[in-house]
N, CA, C and O of each residue as an XYZ file, in Angstrom:
600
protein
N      28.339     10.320      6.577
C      28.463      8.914      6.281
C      29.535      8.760      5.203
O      29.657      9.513      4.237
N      30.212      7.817      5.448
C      31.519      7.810      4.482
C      30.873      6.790      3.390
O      29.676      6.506      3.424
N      31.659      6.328      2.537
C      31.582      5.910      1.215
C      31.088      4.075      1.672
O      31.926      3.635      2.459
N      30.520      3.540      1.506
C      30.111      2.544      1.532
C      29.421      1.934      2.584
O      28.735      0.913      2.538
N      29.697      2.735      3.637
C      28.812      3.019      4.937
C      26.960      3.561      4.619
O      26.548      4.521      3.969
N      25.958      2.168      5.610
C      24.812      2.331      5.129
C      24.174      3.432      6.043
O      24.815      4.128      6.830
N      22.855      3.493      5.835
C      22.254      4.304      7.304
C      21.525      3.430      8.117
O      20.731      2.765      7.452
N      21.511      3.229      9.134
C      20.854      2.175     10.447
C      19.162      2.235      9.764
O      18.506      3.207      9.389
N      18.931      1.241      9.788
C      17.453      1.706      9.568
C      16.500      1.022     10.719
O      16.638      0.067     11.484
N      15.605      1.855     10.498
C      14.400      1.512     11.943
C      14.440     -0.022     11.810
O      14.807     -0.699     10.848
N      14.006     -0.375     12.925
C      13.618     -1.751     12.740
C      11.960     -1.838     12.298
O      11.158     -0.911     12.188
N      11.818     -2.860     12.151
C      10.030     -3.316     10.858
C       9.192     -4.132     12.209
O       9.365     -5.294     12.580
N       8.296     -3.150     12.750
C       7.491     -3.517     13.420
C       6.427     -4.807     12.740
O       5.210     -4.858     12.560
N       7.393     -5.634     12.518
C       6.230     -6.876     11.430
C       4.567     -6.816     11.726
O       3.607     -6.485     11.031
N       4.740     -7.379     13.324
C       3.616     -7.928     13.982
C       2.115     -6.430     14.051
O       0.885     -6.451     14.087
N       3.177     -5.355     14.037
C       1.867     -4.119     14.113
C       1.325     -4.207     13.061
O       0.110     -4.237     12.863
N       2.830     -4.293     11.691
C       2.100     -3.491     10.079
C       1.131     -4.639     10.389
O       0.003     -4.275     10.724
N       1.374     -6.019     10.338
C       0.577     -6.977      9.684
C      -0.754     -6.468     10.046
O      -1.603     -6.276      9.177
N      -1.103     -6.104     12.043
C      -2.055     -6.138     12.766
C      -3.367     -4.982     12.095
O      -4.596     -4.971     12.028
N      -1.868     -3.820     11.560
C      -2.431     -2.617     11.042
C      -3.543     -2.745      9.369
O      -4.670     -2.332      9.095
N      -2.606     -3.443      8.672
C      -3.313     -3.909      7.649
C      -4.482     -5.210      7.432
O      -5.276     -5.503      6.537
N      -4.195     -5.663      8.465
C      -5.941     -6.970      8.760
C      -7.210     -5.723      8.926
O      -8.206     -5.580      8.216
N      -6.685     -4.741     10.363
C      -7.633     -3.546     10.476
C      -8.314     -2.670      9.304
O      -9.498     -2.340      9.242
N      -7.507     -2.439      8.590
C      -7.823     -1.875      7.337
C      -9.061     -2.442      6.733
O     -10.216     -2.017      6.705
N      -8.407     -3.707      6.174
C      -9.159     -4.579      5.462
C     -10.583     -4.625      6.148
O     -11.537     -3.990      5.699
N     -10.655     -5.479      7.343
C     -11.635     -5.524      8.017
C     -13.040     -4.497      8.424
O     -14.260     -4.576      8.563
N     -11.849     -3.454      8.504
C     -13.126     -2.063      9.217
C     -12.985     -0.960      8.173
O     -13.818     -0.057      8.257
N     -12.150     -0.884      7.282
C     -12.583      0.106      6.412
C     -12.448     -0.593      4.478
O     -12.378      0.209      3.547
N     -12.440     -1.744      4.303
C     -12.220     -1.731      2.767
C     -13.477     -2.614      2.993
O     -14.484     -2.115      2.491
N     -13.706     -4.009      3.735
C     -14.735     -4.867      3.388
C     -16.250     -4.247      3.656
O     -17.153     -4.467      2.849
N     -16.440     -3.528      4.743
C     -17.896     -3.094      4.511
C     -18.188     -2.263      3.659
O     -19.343     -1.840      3.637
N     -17.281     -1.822      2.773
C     -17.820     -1.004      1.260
C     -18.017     -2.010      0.255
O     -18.684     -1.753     -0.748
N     -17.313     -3.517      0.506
C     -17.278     -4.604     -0.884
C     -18.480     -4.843     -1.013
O     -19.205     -5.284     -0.122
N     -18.921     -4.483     -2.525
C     -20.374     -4.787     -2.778
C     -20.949     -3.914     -2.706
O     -22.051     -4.017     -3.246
N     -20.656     -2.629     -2.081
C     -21.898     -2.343     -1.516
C     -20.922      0.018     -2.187
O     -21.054      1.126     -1.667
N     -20.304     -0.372     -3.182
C     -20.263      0.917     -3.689
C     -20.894      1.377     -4.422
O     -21.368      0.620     -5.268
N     -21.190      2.638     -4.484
C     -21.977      3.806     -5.968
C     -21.368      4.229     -6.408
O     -20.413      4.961     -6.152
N     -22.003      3.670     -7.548
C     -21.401      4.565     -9.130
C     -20.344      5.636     -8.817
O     -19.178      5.552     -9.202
N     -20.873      6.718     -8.039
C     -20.420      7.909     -7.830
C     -19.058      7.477     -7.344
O     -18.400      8.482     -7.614
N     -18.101      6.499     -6.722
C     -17.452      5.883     -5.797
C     -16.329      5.520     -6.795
O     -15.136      5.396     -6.519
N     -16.770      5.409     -7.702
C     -15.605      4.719     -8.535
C     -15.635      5.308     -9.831
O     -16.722      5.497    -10.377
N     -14.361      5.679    -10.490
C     -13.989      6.723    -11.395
C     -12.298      5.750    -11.933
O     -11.410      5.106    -11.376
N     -12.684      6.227    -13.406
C     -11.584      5.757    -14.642
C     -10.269      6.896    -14.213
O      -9.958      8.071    -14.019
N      -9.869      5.617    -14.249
C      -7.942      6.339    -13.635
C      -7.448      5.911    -14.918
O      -7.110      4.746    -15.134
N      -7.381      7.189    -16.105
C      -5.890      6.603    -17.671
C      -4.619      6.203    -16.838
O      -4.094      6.942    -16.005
N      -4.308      5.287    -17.078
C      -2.079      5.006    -17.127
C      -2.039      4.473    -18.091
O      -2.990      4.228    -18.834
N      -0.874      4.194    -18.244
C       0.064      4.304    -19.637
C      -0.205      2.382    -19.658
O      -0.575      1.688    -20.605
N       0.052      2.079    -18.625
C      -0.577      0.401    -18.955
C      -2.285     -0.067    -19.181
O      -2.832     -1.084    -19.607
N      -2.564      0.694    -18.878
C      -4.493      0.452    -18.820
C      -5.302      1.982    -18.535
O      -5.813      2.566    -17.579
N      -5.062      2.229    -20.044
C      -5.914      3.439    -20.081
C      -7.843      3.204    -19.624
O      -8.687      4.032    -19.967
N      -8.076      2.306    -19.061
C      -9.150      1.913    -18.730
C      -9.405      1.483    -17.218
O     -10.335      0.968    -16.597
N      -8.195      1.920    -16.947
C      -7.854      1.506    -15.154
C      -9.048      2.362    -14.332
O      -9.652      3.394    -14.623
N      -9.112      1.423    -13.126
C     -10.396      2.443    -12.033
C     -10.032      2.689    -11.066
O      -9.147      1.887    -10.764
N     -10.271      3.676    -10.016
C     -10.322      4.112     -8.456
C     -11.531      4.104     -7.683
O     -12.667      4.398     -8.053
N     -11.176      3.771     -6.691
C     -12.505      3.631     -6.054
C     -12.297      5.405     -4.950
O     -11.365      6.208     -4.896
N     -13.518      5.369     -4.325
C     -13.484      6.469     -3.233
C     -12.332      5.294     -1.976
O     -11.252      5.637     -1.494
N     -12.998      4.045     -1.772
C     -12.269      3.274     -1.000
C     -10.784      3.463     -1.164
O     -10.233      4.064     -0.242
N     -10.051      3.068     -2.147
C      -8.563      2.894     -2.373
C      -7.962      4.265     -2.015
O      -6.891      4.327     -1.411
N      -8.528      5.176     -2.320
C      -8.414      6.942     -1.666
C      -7.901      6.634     -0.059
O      -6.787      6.714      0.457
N      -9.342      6.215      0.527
C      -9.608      6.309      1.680
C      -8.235      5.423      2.761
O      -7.488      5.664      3.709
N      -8.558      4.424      1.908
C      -7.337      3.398      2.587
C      -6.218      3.619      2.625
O      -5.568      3.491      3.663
N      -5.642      4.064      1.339
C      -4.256      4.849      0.991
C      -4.000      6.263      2.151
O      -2.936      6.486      2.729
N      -4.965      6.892      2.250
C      -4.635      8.009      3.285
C      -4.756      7.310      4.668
O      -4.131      7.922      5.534
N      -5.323      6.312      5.062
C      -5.411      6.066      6.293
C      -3.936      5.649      6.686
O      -3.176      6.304      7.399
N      -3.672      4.406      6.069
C      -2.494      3.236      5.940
C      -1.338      4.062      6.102
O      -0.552      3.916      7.039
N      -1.201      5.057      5.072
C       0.056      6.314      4.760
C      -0.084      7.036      6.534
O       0.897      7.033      7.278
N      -0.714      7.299      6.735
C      -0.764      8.247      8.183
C      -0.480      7.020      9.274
O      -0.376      7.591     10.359
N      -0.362      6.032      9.406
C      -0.131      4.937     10.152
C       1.318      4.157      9.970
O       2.060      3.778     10.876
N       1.492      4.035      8.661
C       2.336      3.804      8.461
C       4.127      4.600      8.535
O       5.282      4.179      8.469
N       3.565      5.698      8.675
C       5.068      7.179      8.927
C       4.606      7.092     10.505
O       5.550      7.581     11.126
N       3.502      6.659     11.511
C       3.207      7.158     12.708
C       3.924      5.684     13.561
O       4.205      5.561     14.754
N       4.070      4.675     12.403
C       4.566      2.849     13.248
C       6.074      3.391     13.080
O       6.698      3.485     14.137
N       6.875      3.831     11.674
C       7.947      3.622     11.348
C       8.537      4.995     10.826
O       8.680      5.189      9.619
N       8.936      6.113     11.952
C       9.191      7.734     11.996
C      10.370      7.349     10.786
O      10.916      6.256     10.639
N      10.610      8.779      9.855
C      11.576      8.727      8.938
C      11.908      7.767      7.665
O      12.849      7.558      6.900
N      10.587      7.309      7.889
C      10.244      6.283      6.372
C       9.198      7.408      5.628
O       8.645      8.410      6.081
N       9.184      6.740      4.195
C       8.267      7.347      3.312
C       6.898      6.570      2.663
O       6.849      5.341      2.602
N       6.126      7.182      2.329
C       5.274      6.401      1.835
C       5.016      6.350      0.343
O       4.446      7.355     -0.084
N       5.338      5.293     -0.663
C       4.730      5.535     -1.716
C       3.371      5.068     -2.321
O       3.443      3.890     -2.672
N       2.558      5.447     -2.473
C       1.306      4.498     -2.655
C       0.666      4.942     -4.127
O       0.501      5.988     -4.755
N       0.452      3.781     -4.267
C      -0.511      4.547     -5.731
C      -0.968      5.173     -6.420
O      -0.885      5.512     -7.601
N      -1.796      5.430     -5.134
C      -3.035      6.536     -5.581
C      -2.246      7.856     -5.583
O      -2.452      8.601     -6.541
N      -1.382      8.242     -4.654
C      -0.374      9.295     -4.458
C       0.529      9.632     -5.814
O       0.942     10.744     -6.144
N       0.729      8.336     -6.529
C       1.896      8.442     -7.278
C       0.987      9.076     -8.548
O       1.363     10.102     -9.113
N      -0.071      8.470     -8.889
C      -0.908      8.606     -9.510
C      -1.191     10.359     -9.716
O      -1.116     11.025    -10.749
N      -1.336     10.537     -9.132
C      -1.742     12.388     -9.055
C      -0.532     12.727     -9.017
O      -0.521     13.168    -10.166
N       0.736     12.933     -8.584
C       1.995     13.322     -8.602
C       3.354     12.485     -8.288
O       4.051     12.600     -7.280
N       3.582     11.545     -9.482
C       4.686     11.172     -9.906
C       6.104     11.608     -9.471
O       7.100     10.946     -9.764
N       6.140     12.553     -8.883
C       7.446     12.955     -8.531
C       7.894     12.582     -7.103
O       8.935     12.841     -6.499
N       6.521     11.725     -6.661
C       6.822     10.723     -5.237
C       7.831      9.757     -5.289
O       8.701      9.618     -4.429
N       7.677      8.926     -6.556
C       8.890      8.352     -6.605
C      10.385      8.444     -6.269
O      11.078      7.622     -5.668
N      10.733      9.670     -6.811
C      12.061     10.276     -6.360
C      11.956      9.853     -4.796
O      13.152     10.094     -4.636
N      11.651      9.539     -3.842
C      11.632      9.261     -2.433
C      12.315      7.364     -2.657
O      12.706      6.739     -1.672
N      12.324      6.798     -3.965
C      12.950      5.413     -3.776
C      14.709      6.045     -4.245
O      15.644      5.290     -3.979
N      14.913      6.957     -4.694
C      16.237      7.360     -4.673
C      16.939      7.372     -3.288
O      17.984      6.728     -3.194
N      16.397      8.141     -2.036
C      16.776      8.524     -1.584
C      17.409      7.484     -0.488
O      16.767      6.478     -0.790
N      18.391      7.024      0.759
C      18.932      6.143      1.164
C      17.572      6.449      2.376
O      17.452      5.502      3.153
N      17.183      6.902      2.471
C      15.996      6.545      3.916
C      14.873      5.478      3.078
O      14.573      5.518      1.885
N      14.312      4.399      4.283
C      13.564      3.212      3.880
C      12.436      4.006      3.314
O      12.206      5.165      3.657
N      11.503      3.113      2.131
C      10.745      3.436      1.758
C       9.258      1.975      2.028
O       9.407      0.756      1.947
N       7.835      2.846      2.378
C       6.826      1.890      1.734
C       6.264      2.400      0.654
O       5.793      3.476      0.285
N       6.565      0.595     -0.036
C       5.641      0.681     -1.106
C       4.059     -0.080     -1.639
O       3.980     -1.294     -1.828
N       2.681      1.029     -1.860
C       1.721      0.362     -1.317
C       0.561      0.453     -2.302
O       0.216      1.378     -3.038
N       0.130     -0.586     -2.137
C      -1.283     -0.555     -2.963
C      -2.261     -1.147     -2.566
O      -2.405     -2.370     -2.558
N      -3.150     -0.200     -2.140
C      -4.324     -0.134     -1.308
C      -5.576     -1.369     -1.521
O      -6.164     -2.188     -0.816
N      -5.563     -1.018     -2.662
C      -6.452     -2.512     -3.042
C      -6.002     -2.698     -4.589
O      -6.271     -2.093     -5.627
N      -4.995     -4.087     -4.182
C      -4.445     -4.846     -5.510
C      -5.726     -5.451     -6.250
O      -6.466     -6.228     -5.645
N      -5.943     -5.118     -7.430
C      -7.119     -5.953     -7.786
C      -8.549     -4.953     -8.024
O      -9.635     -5.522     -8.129
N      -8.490     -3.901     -8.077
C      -9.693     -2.448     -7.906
C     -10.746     -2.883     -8.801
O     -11.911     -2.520     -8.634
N     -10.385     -3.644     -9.741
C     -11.795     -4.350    -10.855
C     -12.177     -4.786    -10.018
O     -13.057     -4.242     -9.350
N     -11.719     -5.810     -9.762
C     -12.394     -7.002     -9.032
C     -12.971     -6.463     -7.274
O     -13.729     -7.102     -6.545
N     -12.439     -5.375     -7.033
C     -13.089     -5.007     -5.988
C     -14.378     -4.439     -5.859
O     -15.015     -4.420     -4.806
N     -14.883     -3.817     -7.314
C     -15.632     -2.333     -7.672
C     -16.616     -3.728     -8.412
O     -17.807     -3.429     -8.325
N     -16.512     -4.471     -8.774
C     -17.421     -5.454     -9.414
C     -17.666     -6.365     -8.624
O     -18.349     -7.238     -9.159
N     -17.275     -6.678     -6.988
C     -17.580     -7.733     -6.390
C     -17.451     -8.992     -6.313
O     -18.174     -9.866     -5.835
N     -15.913     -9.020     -7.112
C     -15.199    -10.092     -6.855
C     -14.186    -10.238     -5.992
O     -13.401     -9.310     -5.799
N     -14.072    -11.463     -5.340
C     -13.072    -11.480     -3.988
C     -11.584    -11.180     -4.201
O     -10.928    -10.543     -3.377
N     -11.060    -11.686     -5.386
C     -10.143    -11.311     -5.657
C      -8.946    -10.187     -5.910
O      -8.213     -9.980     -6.877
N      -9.086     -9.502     -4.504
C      -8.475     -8.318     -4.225
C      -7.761     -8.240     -3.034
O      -8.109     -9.053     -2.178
N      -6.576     -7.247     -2.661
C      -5.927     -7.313     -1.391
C      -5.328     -6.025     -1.060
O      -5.330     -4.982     -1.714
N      -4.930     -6.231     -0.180
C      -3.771     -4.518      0.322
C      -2.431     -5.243     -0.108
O      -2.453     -6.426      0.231
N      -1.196     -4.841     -0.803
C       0.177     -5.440     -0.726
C       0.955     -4.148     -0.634
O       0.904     -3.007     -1.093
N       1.544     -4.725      0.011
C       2.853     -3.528      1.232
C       4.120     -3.878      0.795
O       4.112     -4.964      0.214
N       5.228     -3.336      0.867
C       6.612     -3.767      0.777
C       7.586     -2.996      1.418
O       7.642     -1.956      0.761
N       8.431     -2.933      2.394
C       9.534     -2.303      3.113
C      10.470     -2.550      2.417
O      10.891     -3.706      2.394
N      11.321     -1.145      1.333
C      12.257     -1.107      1.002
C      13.202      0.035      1.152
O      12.827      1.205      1.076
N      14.543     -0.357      1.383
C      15.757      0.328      2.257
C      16.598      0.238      0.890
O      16.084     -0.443      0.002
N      17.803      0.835      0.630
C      18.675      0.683     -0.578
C      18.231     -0.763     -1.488
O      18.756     -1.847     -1.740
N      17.102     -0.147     -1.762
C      17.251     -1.287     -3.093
C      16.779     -2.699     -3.028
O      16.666     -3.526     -3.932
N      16.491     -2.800     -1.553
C      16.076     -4.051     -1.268
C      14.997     -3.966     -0.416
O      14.903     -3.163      0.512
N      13.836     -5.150     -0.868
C      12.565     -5.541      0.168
C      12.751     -6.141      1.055
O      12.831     -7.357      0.883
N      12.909     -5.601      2.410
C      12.957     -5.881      3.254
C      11.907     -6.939      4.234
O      12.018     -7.879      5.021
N      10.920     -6.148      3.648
C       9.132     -7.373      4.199
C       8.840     -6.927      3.230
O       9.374     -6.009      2.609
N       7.412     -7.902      2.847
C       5.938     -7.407      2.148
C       5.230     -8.616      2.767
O       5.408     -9.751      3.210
N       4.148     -7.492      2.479
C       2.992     -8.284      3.077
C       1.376     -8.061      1.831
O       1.161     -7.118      1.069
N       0.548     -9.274      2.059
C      -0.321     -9.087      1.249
C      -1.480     -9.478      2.110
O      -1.416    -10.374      2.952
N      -2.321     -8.909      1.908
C      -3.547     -9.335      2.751
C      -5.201     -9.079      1.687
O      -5.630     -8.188      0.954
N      -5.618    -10.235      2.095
C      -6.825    -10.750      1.064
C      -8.040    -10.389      2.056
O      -8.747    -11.185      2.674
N      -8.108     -8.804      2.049
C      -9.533     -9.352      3.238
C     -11.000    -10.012      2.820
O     -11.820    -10.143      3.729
N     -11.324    -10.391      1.609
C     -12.689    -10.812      1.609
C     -12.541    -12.231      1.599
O     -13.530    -12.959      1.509
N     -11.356    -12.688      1.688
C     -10.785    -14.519      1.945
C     -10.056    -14.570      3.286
O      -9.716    -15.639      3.792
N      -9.809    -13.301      3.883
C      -9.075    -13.716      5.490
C      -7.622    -14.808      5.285
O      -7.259    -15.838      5.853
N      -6.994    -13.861      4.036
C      -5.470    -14.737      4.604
C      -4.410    -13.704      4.641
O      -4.611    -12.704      3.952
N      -3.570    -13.759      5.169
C      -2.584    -12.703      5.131
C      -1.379    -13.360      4.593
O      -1.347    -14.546      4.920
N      -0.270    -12.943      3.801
C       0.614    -13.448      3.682
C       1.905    -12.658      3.974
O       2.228    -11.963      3.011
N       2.818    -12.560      5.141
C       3.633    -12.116      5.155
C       5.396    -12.614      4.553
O       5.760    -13.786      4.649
N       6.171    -11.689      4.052
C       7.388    -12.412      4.050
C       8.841    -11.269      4.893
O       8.632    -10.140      5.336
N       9.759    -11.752      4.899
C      10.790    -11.117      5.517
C      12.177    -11.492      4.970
O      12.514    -12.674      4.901
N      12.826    -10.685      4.658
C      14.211    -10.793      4.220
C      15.086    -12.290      5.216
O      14.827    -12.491      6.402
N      15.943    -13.032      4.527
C      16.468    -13.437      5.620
C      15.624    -15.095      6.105
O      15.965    -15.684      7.131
């Protein structure tokens, strides 16, 4: 590739991720809301909220979503949270000129682990530097919000 020349990037299956992440929500994050143990949820230190939490859920979702998400869109990466969280050196994958997702399994993990609605999955497709989509999805309110470059 010569000097200012980009790389083609996949095209953004909108209509699957969206389809993919309602599924999520639906069949694997909401029938745990409310209804986790103690054992389920564990204090995550970061440097912004040394008091931050994980659930077993946000684990679960993050590995599902990540294996779905490289299986919708071959030669993308996944960055997700919980991933970055245990090894930081995932990041280095937003350097690189191949598209990246960026993901967080359940925005909102207080409010998920205490049984408040106020939580979601938010996604973002980014290629050199730019978000291409994101999407946010509220499953214990059933709204999705997608956006798209353009």
């Amino acid at each position: 590739m010569t000097k200012g020349q980009r790389k083609l990037l996949p095209s953004i299956p909108v209509d699957a991720v969206t389809a993919l992440l309602v599924e999520v929500g639906r069949n694997l994050i909401l029938p745990r809301f409310r209804h986790l143990r103690p054992d389920e949820i564990e204090r995550k230190h970061t440097l912004t909220d040394p008091d931050d939490i994980v659930t077993a859920v946000d684990r679960q979702a993050e590995e599902h979503l990540t294996k779905e998400l490289l299986s919708l869109v071959p030669g993308t990466a996944v960055i997700g949270e919980e991933a970055v969280h245990s090894e930081p050196a995932i990041l280095g994958s937003l350097a690189s000129d191949d598209p990246v997702w960026l993901l967080d399994p359940i925005d909102g993990t207080r409010n998920f682990a205490s049984g408040d609605d106020g939580f979601g999955i938010m996604l973002a497709y980014v290629a050199h530097g730019e978000t291409l989509a994101a999407w946010v999805v509220l499953p214990a309110r059933d709204e999705i919000y997608v956006a798209e470059a353009g």
